[in-house]
GUPA-653627 format. One line per field, with one value per residue (C-alpha): residue in three letters; x, z, y. Coordinates in steps of 0.001 Angstrom, whole numbers, plus 500000, padded with zeros to 6 digits. Example, Ala and Ser with C-alpha at 12.3 -4.5 7.8 and 13.67 -1.06 7.14 Angstrom:
<pts>
res: ALA SER .
px: 512300 513670 .
pz: 507800 507140 .
py: 495500 498940 .
</pts>
This chain:
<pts>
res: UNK UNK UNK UNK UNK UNK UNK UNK UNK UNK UNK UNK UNK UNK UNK UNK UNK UNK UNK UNK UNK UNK UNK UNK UNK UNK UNK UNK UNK UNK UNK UNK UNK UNK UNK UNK UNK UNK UNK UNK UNK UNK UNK UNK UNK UNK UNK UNK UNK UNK UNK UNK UNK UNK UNK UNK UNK UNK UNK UNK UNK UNK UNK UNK UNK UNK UNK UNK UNK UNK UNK UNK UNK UNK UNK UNK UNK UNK UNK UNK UNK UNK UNK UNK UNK UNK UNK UNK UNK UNK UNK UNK UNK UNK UNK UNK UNK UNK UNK UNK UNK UNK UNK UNK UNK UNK UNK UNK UNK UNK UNK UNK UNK UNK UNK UNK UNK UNK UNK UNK UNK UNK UNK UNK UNK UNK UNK UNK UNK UNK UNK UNK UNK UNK UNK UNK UNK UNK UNK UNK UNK UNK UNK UNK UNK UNK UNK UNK UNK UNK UNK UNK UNK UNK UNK UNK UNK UNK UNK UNK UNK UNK UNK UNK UNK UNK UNK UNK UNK UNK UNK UNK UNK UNK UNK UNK UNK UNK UNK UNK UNK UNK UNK UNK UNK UNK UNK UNK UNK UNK UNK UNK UNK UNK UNK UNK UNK UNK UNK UNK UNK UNK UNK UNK UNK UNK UNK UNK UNK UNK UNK UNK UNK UNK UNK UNK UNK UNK UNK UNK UNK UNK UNK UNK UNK UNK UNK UNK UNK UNK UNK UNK UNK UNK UNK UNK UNK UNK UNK UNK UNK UNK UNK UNK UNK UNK UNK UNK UNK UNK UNK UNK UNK UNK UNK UNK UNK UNK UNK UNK UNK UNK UNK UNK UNK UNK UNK UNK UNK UNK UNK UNK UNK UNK UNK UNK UNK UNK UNK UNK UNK UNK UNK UNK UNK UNK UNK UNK UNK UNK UNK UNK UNK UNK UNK UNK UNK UNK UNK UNK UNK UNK UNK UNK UNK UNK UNK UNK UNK UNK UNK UNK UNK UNK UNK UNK UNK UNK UNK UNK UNK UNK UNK UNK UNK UNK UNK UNK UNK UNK UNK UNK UNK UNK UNK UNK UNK UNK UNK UNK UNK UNK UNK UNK UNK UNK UNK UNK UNK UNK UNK UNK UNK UNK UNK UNK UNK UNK UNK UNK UNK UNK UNK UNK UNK UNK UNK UNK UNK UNK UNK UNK UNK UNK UNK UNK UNK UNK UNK UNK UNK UNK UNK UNK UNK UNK UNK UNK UNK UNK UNK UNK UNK UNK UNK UNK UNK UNK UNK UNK UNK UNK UNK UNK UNK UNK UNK UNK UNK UNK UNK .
px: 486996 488080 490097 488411 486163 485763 489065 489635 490964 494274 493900 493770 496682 498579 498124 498772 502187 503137 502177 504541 507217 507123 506452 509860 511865 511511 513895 511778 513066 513631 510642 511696 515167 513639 511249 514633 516303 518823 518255 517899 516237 516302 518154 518801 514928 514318 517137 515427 511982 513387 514342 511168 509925 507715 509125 507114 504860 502199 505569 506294 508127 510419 510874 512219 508592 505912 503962 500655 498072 497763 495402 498028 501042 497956 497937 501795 501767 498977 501808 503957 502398 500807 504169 506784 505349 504309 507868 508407 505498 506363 509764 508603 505375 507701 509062 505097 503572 506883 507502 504290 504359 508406 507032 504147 505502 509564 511032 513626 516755 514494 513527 517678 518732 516470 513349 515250 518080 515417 513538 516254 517270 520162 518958 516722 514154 511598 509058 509284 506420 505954 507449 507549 504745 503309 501386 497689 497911 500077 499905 501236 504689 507450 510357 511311 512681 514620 515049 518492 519603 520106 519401 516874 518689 516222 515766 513772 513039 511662 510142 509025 510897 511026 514264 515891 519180 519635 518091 520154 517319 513867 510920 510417 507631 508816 507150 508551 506701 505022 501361 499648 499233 499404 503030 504104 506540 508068 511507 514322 516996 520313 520686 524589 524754 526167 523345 521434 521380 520180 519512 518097 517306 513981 514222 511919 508508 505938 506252 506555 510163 513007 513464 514683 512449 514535 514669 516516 517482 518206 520100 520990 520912 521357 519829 519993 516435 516557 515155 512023 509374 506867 505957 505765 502364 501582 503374 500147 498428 501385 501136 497781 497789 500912 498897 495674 497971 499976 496499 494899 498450 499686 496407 496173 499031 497516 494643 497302 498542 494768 494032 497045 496256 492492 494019 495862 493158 490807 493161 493829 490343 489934 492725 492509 489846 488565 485828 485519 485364 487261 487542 485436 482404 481742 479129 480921 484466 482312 480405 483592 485107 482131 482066 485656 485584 483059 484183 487460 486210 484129 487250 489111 485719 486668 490220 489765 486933 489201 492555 490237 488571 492507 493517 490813 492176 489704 492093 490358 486944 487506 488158 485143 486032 489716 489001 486506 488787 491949 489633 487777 490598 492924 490112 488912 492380 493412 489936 490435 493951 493350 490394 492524 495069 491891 490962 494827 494566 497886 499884 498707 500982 503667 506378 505460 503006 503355 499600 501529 504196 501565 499483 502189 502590 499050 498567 500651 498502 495461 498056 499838 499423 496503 495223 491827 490398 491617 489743 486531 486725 487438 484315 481995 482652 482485 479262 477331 478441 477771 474418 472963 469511 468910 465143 464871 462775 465120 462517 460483 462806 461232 457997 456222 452826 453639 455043 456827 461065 460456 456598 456576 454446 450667 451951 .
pz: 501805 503454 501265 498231 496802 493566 492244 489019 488825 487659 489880 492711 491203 490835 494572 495945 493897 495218 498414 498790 497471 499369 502704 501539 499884 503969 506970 509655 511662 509400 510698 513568 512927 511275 513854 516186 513119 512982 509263 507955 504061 503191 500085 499856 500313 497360 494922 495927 494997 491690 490644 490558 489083 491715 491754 489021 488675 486598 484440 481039 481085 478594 481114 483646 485218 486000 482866 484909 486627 489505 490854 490590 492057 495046 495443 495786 498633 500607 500581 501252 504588 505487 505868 506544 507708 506405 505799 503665 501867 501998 499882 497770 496246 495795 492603 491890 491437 491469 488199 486597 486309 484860 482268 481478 481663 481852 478716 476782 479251 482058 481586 480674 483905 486178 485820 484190 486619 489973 488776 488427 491695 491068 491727 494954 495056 497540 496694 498569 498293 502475 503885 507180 506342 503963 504301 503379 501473 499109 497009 499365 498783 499157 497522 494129 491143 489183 485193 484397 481012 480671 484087 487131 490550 493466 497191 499929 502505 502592 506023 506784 503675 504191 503076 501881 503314 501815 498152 495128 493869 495017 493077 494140 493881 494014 492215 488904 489547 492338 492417 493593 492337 489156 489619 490773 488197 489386 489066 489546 492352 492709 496044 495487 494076 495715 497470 498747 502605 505132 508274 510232 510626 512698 513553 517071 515658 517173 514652 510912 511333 509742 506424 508238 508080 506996 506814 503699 502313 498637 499001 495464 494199 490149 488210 484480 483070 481564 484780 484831 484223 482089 481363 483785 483474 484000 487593 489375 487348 487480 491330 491736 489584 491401 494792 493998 492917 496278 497569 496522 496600 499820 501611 500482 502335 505766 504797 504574 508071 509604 507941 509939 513056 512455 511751 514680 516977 515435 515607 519633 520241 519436 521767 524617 527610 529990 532723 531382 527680 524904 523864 520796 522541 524830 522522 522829 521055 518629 517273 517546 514984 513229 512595 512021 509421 507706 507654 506616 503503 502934 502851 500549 498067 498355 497301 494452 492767 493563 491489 488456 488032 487357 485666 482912 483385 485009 487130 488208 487679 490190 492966 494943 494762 495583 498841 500001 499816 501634 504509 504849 504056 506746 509244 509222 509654 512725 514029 513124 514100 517700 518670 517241 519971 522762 522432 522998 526052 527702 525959 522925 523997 524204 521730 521449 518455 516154 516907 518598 515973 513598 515192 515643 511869 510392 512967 510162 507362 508910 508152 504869 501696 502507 506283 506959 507176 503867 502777 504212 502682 499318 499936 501011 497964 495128 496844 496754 493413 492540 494429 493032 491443 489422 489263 493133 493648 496336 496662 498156 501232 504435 502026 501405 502321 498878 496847 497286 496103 494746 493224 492360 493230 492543 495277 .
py: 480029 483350 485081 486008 482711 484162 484238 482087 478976 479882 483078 480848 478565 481556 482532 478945 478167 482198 481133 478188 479626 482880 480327 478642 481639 483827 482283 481608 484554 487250 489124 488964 490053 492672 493777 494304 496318 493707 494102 497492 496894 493634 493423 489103 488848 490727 489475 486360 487539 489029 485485 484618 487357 488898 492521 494246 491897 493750 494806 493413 490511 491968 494556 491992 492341 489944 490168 489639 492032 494380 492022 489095 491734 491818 488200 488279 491085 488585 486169 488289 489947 486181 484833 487739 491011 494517 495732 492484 493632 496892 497074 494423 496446 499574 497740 497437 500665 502452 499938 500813 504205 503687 501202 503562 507169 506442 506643 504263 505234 505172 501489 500566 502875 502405 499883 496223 496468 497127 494243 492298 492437 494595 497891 498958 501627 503677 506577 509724 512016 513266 515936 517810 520175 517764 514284 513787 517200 515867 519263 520881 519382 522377 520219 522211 521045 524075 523460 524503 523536 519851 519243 519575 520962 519808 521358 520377 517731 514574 512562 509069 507784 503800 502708 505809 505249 501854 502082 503452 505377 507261 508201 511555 514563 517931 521162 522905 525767 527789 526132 523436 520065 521456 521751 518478 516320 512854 512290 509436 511119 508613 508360 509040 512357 515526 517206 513724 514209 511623 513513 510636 507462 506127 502601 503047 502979 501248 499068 497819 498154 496642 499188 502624 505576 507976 512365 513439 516181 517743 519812 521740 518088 517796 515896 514833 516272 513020 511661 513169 510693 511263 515201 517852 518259 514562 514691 515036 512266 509986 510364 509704 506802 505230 506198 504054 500569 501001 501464 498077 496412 497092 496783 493309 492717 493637 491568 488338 489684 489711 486148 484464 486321 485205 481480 481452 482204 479841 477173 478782 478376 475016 473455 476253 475314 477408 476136 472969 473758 474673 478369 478050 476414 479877 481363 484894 483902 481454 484567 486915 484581 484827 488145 488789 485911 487401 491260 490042 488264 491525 493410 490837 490596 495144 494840 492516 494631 497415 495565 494510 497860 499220 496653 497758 500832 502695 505043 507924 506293 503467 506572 505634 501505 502241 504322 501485 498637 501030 502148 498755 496642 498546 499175 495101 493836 496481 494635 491322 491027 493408 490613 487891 488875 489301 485610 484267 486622 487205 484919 486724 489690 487931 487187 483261 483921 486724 488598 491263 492194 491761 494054 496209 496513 497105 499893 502186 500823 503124 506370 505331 506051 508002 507671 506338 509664 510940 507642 508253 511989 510719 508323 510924 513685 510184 509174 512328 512993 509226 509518 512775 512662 515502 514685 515345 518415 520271 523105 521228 520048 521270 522618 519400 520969 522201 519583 516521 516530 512873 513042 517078 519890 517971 515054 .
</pts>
């Protein structure tokens, strides 16, 4: 089965009942509605979602959470993506690794203020960690936070935030200090206080639309030091952390987006004729399907290492596992869902099948929460490192009249 075969049995259970109920809990047209910006953050959805506890889903129960796994809040964002769309997905996996890192680092008043209420459904949240001068370089943030008594007073901008404009809260990175990532604490900013600025608005991306991607401002903007989450020091660590779930979470959701695309050319293929036979008996789309069925699974077998290595709480030691299942997992489905859209032909860019919006949507999964090239640089540095022998005889390189660099100098 494409899709990850090795699941468990009540892995898989746990996928299949979330997959009926997310099929009947999204109206038919809501991505759609949302891919006009009819809907700007789609607040009903996730009440709807909290019911059924799949906000926060590796959260305590106790917490109003899940009380599963990241690999199980994964399996929940496939749904998610399979039958809505990546800014479905999108909102709904905020409460995920945003939630974590509250239920980890976030203290008592942080869970009662913040964390039980989003995951109720009552309160909405987005992260905002880019700036105008700052995306892949994340330590290069210029937003400061300014201890002054009892409370924090925050400056700076914010860019690209999905959903800032609707939610009544943001997680939000800004430095205590002058310094690099060193400096960086996390914070809960109410989105209602003096000093919170929404400068614009995008709603004409390309695609994955239907949340607002909104340019704030703080703007003197105080906050109770109370809201800090976590230590300062722990800011950069907290981030990080947060970055490799939304990582393994979200990317499963493109990964439910490529599998429907694949589906629907499959099933296309199989009714479709051209010159006297059906689609899927020219050699050339047989094999396409082929392939794309098989790098796809690849990329699901990626993801799933990737969510059980954190959920023994590897972290920084699954670095190399989490940056292969983001680049391969974003990379297949841009493939599998662009070739998907190929074998429907023209009707494939059209509006009566979803390929397009769809592939639309996973084009900003290659740029998001660390673009593909950020993932292939954090690949290349773990892999050396990973790969380093220290028996290999260097001096040797380019000498090996002398000596060999894997037998020694008498080779």
């Amino acid at each position: 089965m494409i899709g990850d075969p090795l699941l468990s049995a009540e892995e898989r259970a746990y996928r299949d009942e979330t997959s009926r109920t997310i099929r009947a809990l999204i109206p038919p047209d809501l991505p759609e509605r949302m891919d006009r910006n009819e809907i700007l953050y789609p607040k009903e959805y996730l009440r709807e979602m909290a019911k059924r506890r799949y906000l926060g889903v590796p959260v305590p129960a106790a917490l109003n959470g899940g009380g599963r796994d990241i690999l199980s809040d994964a399996l929940v964002n496939e749904q998610a993506g399979y039958w809505g769309s990546a800014a479905l997905a999108c909102c709904r996996s905020f409460t995920s690794h945003g939630g974590v890192i509250l239920w980890k680092y976030g203290s008592p008043y942080l869970h009662d203020h913040y964390l039980r209420p989003t995951l109720a459904g009552e309160k909405f949240v987005c992260q905002a960690l880019t700036e105008p001068g700052a995306g892949s370089d994340a330590a290069a943030i210029q937003t400061t936070a300014e201890r002054r008594g009892r409370t924090y007073v925050l400056n700076g901008q914010k860019r690209f935030i999905d959903g800032a404009q609707s939610v009544d809260y943001i997680i939000a990175a800004a430095k205590v200090r002058r310094g690099g990532h060193d400096a960086i604490a996390m914070f809960c900013v109410d989105t209602d206080r003096p000093g919170y600025v929404v400068k614009e608005v995008q709603t004409d991306w390309m695609g994955f639309r239907g949340l607002g991607s909104a340019w704030i401002a703080f703007e003197n903007l105080e906050i109770p030091a109370d809201n800090l989450i976590g230590e300062e020091p722990q800011g950069w660590k907290i981030l990080m952390e947060e970055l490799a779930i939304e990582r393994v979470v979200a990317t499963r959701a493109q990964l439910g987006q490529a599998l429907r695309a694949l589906q629907i050319a499959a099933n296309y293929a199989e009714h479709r004729k051209t010159f006297g036979k059906r689609l899927r008996d020219h050699q050339w789309i047989a094999f396409t399907v082929a392939g794309l069925a098989t790098r796809l699974d690849a990329a699901y077998l990626l993801n799933t290492r990737a969510a059980r290595l954190l959920d023994q709480g590897l972290g920084k030691a699954a670095r190399l596992e989490v940056a292969m299942a983001k680049l391969e997992g974003v990379e297949a489905a841009w493939e599998v869902i662009d070739q998907s859209l190929q074998i429907l032909g023209g009707i494939g860019y059209t509006k009566k099948y979803p390929i397009e919006r769809i592939l639309r949507d996973v084009r900003a999964s290659r740029l998001t929460a660390g673009s593909t090239e950020m993932m292939r640089l954090i690949i290349e540095r773990e892999t050396f490192e990973r790969l380093r022998d220290p028996a290999f005889r260097g001096e040797f390189v380019g000498d090996e009249l002398r000596g060999s660099p894997i037998q020694g100098p008498d080779a």
